[in-house]
C-alpha positions as CSV (number, residue, x, y, z in Angstrom):
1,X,0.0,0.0,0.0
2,X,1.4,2.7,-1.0
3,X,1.0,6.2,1.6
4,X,0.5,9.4,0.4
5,X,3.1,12.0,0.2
6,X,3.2,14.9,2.4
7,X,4.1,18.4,0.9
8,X,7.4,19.6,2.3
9,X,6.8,23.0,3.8
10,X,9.7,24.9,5.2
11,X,8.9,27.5,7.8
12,X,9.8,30.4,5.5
13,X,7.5,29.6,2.8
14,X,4.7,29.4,5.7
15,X,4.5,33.0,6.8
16,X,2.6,35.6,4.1
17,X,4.1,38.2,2.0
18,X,4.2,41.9,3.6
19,X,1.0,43.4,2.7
20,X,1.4,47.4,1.7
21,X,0.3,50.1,3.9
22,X,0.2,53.7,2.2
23,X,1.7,56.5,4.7
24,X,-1.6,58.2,7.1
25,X,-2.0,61.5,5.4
26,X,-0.8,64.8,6.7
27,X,-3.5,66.6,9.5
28,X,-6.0,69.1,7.4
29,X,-4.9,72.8,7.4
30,X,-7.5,75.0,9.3
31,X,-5.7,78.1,7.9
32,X,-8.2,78.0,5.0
33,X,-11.5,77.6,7.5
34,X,-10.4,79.9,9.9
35,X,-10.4,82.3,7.5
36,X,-13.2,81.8,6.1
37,X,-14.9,82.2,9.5
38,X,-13.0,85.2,10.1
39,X,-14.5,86.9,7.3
40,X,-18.0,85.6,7.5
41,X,-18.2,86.6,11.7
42,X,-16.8,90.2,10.2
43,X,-19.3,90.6,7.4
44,X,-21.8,89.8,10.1
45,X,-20.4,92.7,12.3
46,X,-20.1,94.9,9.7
47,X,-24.1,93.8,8.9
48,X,-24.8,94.7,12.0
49,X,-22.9,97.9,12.8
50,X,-24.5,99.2,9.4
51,X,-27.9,98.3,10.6
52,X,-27.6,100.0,14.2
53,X,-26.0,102.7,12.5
54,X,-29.0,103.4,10.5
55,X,-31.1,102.9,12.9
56,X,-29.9,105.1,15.2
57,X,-29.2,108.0,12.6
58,X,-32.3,107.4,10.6
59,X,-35.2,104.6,11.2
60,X,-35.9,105.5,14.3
61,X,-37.3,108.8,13.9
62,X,-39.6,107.6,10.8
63,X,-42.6,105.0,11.1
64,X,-43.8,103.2,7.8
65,X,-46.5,101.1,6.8
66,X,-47.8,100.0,3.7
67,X,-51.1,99.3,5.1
68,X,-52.2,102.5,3.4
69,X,-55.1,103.7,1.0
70,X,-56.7,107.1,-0.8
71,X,-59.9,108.2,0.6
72,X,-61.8,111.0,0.2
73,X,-65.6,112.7,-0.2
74,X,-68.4,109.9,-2.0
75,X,-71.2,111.9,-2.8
76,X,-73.8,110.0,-3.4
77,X,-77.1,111.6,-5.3
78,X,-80.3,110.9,-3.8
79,X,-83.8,112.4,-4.6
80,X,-85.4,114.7,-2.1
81,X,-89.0,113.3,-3.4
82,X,-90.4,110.3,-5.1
83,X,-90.2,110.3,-8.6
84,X,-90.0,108.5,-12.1
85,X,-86.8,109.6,-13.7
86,X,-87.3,110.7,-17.6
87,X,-83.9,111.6,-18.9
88,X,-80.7,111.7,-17.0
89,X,-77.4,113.6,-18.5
90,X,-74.1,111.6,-16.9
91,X,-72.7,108.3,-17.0
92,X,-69.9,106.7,-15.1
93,X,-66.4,108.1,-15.8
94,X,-68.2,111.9,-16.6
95,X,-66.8,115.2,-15.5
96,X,-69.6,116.9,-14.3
97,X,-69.5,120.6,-12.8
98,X,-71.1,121.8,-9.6
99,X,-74.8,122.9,-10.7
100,X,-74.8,120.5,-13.8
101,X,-78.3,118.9,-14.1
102,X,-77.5,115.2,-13.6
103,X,-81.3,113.8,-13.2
104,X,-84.7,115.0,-14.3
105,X,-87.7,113.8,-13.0
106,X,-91.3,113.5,-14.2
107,X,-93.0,116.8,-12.3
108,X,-96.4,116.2,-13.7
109,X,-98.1,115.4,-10.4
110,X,-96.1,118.0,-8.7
111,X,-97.3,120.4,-10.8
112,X,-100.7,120.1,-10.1
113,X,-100.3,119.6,-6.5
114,X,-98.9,123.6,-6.6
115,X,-101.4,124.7,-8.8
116,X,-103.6,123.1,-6.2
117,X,-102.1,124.8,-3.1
118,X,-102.0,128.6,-5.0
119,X,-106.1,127.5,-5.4
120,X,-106.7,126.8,-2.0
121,X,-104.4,129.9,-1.1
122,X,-106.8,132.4,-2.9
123,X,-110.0,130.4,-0.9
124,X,-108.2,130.4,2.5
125,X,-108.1,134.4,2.0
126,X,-111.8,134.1,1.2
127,X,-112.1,132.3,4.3
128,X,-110.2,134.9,6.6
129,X,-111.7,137.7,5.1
130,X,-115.3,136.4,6.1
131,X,-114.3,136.1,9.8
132,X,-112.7,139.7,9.6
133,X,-116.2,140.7,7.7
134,X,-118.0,139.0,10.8
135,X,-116.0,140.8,13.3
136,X,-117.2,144.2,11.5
137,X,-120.6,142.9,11.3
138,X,-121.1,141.9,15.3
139,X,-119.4,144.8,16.4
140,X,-122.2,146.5,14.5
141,X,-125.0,144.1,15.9
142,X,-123.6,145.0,19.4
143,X,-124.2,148.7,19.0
144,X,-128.0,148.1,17.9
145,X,-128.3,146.3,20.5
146,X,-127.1,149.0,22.9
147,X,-129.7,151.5,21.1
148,X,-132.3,148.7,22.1
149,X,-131.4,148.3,25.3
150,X,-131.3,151.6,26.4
151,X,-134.9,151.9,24.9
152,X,-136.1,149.2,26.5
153,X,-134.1,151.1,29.6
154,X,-136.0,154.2,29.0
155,X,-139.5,152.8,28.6
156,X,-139.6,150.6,31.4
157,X,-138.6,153.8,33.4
158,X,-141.3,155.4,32.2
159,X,-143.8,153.2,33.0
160,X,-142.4,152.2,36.2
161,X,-143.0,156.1,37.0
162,X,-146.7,155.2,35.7
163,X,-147.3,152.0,38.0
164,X,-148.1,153.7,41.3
165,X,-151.0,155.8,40.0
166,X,-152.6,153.1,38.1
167,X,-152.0,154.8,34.3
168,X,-151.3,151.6,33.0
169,X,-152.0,148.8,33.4
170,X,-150.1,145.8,35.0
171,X,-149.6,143.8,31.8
172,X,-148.5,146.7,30.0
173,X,-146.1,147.0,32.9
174,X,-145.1,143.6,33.2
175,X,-144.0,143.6,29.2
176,X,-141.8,146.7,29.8
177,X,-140.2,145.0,32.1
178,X,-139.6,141.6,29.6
179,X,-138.7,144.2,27.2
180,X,-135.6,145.2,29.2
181,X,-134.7,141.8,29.8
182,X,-134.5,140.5,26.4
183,X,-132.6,143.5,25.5
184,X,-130.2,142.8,28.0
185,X,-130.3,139.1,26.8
186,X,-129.7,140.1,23.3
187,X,-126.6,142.4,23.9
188,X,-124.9,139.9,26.0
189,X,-125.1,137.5,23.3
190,X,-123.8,139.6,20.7
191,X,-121.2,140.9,23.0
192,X,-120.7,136.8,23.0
193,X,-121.0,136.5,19.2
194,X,-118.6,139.4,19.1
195,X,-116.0,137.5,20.9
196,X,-115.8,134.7,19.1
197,X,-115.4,136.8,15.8
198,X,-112.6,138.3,17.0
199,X,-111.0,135.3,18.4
200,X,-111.7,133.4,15.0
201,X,-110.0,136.9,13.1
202,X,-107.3,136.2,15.6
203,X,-104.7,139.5,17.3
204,X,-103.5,140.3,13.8
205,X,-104.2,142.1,10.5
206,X,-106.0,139.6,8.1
207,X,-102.5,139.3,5.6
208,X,-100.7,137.6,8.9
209,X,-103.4,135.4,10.0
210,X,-102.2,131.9,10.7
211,X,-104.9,130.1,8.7
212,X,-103.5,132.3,5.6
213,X,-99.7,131.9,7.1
214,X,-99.9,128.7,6.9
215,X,-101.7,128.0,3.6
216,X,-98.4,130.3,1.8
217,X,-96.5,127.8,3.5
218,X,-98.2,125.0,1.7
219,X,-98.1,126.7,-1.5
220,X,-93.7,127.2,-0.9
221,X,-93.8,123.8,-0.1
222,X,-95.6,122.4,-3.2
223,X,-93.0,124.9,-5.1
224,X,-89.8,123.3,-3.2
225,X,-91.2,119.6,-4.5
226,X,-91.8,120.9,-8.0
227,X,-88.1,122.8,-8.4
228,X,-86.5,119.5,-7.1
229,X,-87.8,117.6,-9.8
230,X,-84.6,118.8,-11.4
231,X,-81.5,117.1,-9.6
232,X,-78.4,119.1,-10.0
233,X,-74.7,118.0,-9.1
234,X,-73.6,119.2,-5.5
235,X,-70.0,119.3,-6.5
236,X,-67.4,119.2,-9.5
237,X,-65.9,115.4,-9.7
238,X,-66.5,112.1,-11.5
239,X,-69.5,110.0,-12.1
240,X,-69.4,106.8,-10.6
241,X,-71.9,104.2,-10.0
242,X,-74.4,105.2,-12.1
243,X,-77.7,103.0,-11.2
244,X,-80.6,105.7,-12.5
245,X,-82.4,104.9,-15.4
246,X,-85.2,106.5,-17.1
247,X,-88.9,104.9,-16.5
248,X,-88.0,103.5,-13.3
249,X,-89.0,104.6,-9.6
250,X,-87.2,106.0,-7.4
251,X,-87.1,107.1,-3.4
252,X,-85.2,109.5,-1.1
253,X,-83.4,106.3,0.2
254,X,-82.4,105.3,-3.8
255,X,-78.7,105.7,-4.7
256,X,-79.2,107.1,-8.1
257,X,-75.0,107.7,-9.0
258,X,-71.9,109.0,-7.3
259,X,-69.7,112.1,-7.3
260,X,-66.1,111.5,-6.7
261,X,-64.4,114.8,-6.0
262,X,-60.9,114.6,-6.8
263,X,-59.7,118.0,-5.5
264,X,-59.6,117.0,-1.8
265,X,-58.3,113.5,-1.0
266,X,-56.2,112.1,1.7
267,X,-54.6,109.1,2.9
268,X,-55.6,106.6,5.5
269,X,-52.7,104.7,6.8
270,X,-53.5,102.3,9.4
271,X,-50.5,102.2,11.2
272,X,-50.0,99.2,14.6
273,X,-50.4,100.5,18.2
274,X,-46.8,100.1,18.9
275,X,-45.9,102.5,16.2
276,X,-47.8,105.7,17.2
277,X,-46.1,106.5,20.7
278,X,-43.9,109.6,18.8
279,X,-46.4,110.0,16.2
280,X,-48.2,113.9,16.7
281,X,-50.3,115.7,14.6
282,X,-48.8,117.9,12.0
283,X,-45.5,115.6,10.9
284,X,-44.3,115.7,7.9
285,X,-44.8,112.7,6.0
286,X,-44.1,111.0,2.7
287,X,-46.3,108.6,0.4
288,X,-45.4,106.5,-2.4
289,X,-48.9,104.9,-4.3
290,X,-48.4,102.0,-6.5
291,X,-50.1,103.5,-9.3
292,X,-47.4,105.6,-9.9
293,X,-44.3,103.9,-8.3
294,X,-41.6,105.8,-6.4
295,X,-40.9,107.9,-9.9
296,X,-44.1,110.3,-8.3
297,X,-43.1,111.1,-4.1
298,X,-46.2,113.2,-2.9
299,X,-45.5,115.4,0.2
300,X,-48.1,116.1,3.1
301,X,-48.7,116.1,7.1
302,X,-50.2,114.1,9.5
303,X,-53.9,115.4,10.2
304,X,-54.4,114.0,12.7
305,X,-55.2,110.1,14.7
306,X,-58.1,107.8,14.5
307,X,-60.0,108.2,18.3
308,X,-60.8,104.3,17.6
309,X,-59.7,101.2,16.5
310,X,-61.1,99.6,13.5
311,X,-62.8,96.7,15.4
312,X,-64.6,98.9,18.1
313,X,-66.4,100.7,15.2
314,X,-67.2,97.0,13.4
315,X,-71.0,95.7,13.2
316,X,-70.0,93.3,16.3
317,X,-67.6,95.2,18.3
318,X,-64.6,92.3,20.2
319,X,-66.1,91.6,23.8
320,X,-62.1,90.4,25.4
321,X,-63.4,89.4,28.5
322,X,-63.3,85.6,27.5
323,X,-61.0,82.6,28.5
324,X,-60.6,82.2,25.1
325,X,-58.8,85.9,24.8
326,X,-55.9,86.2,21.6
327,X,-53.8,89.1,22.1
328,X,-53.8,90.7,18.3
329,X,-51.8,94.3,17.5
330,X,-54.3,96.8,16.8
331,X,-53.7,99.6,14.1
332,X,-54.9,102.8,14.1
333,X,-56.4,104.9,10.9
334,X,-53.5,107.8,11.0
335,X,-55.2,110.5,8.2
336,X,-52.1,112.4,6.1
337,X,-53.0,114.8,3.8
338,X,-51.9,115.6,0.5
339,X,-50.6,118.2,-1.7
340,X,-53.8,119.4,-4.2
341,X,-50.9,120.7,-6.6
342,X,-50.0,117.1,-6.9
343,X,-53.0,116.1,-6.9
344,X,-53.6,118.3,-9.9
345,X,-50.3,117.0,-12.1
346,X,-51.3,113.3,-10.6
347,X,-54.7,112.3,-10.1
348,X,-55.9,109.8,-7.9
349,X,-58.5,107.2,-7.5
350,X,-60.1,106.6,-4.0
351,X,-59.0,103.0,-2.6
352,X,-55.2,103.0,-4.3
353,X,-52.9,101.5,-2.4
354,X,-49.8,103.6,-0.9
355,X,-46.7,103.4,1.5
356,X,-46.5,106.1,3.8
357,X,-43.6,107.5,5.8
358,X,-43.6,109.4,8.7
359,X,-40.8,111.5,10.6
360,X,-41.6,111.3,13.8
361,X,-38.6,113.7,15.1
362,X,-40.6,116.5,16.3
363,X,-42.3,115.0,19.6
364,X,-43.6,118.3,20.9
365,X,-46.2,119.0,18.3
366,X,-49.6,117.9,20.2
367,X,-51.2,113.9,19.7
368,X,-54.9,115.6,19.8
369,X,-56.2,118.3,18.4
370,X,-56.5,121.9,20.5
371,X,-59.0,123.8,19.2
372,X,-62.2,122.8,16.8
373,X,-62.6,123.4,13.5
374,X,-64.3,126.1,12.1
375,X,-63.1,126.2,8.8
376,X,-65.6,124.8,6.1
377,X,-64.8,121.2,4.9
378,X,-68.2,121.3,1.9
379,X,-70.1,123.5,0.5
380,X,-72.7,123.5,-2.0
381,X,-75.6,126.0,-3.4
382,X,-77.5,123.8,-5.5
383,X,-80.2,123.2,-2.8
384,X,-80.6,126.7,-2.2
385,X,-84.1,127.6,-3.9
386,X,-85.3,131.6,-4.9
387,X,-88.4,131.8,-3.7
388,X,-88.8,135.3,-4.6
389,X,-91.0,134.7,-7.8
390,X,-93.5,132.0,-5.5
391,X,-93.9,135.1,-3.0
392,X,-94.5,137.5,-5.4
393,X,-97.3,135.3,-6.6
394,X,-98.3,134.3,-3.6
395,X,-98.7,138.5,-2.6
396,X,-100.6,139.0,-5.9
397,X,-103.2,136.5,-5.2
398,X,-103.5,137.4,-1.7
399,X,-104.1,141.7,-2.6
400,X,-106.3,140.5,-5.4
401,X,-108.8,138.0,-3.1
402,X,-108.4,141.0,-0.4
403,X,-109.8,143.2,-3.1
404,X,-112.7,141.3,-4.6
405,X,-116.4,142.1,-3.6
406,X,-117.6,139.4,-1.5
407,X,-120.2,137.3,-3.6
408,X,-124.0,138.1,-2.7
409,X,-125.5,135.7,-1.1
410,X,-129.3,133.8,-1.9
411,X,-131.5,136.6,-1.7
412,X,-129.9,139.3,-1.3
């Protein structure tokens, strides 16, 4: 049997070849990242420095908010009386001048109802001038029967004389005597009748009377309904809005169009509570609007500072006395007013939006306002009727029923 041969190993050929290690690398430079850090921790000062810097030289004594829009004056054209509108002469967009006719309404019915009135003026003199008339004619009935008293007086004197030696007789006595009475009677009631003339004529000449006082007011007021029939612009501006349209109906509560007047407008910036503690009435202040970009700066002044916060004036003023409380920043409606050159060269439109700037350096100009104003904000004349032509007719009418005969009555 034959055995197997066994390798011959030395010892040497046993043990492995040296594997390779590469050389550890050299430790990373932090030159490189310390200056990088350097840098970025001095840019960051530098940042920083700049910011104070500005702050303390400059943002600190302005307050800005873009939270800003144009407001300004909405007229809005109402009728004083009901009416059906038969031609109107503006549309939205028009120029329209203070006095222009804008809206004219059917005056048909009010034309009668004037007519009407003047009728009922000239019988309401008629009237008056009867109870004057009746004054003249019981003064007159109370004299006669003065004369008949004082006859009766007299003949029941006489035969009073007569009584004692039987001249007459007792009857004839007896009706002397009713005689007086009745007289007596008869002036005391027309003294009576008398009275109540003269308190029906009234303490006053018959053209001041109330009855006929009040009858010329009638008549004015029939002509006030009949002149505002015609609806004339209250200011100079642009149509807006326009709802009026011929054949329809319309109230004193019906919008019929708008007048935007763009010769007085302001701004309303709502600036937070935490901003207003240097802000005072009469600060300069700058505003940028988006319509125009910051190529157009307009200049103005602070007017003056909302009393109120927007929510306290909502439909459902914030009740805070809940568990449920937030705490939210509040902003105040700061008004700044605007140059009306600029406004000329640059018009605006009421709600654009704006960035407003205030310096806030002067702190001793007052928070509230001092005194009231007495200077007028708006004026129009376009409600202001001439009632000298309805007076003049109302004077002819009253001179010419003073002067008419009275009619003659049935049988006369």
């Amino acid at each position: 049997m034959v055995q197997p041969t066994q390798p011959n190993f030395s010892p040497q050929q046993a043990v492995p070849p040296p594997v390779f290690t590469p050389p550890a690398p050299p430790p990373p430079s932090t030159q490189a990242r310390n200056q990088t850090l350097f840098w970025l921790t001095t840019a960051v000062i530098v940042v920083g420095l700049v910011w104070f810097l500005l702050w303390f030289f400059y943002w600190r004594f302005y307050e800005s908010t873009d939270d800003a829009n144009v407001n300004g004056n909405l007229i809005n054209i109402k009728s004083v009386i009901p009416g059906a509108p038969i031609a109107f002469f503006a549309d939205d967009t028009d120029l329209v001048k203070q006095g222009q006719l804008l809206v004219l309404l059917d005056h048909t019915p009010y034309k009668i109802r004037y007519e009407l009135e003047k009728a009922k003026l000239g019988s309401t003199v008629l009237q008056v001038r009867q109870l004057f008339d009746q004054v003249r004619v019981s003064q007159s009935n109370v004299a006669a029967k003065k004369i008949m008293l004082s006859r009766a007086q007299y003949d029941f004197e006489n035969r009073q004389a007569l009584a004692p030696s039987l001249a007459i007789s007792n009857e004839d006595f007896t009706h002397a005597q009713d005689s007086l009475n009745i007289a007596k009677t008869d002036l005391q009631l027309a003294e009576d009748q008398l009275q109540l003339a003269q308190a029906a004529a009234g303490n006053t000449d018959i053209e001041n009377h109330p009855l006929i006082a009040s009858q010329k007011q009638a008549v004015k007021d029939a002509y006030y309904n009949l002149k505002h029939c015609s609806i004339y612009a209250p200011a100079t501006g642009f149509v807006a809005q326009r709802n009026v349209n011929v054949g329809q109906w319309v109230t004193p509560t019906t919008s019929m169009m708008a007048i935007i007047p763009i010769d007085y407008m302001w701004v309303d910036a709502n600036y937070k509570e935490t901003q207003l503690a240097n802000m005072r009435i009469g600060q300069p202040a700058t505003v940028v609007f988006d319509i125009f970009g910051d190529r157009v700066e307009f200049t103005g002044k602070v007017l003056g500072i909302a009393s109120g916060t927007g929510s306290v004036f909502s439909l459902i003023p914030p009740q805070n006395a809940t568990g449920n409380w937030i705490k939210i920043v509040q902003r105040l409606p700061v008004r700044i007013s605007l140059d009306p050159e600029q406004l000329k060269k640059h018009p605006l439109r009421l709600g654009l939006s704006a960035y407003t700037t205030v310096n806030i350096t002067n702190t001793e100009l007052p928070v509230l306002a001092q005194e009231p104003n007495k200077r007028v904000i708006g004026k129009t004349y376009v409600f202001q009727l001439d009632f000298s032509e309805v007076e003049r007719e109302i004077e002819e009418m009253i001179q010419a029923n003073l002067s008419k005969p009275l009619p003659m009555t049935y049988g006369q």
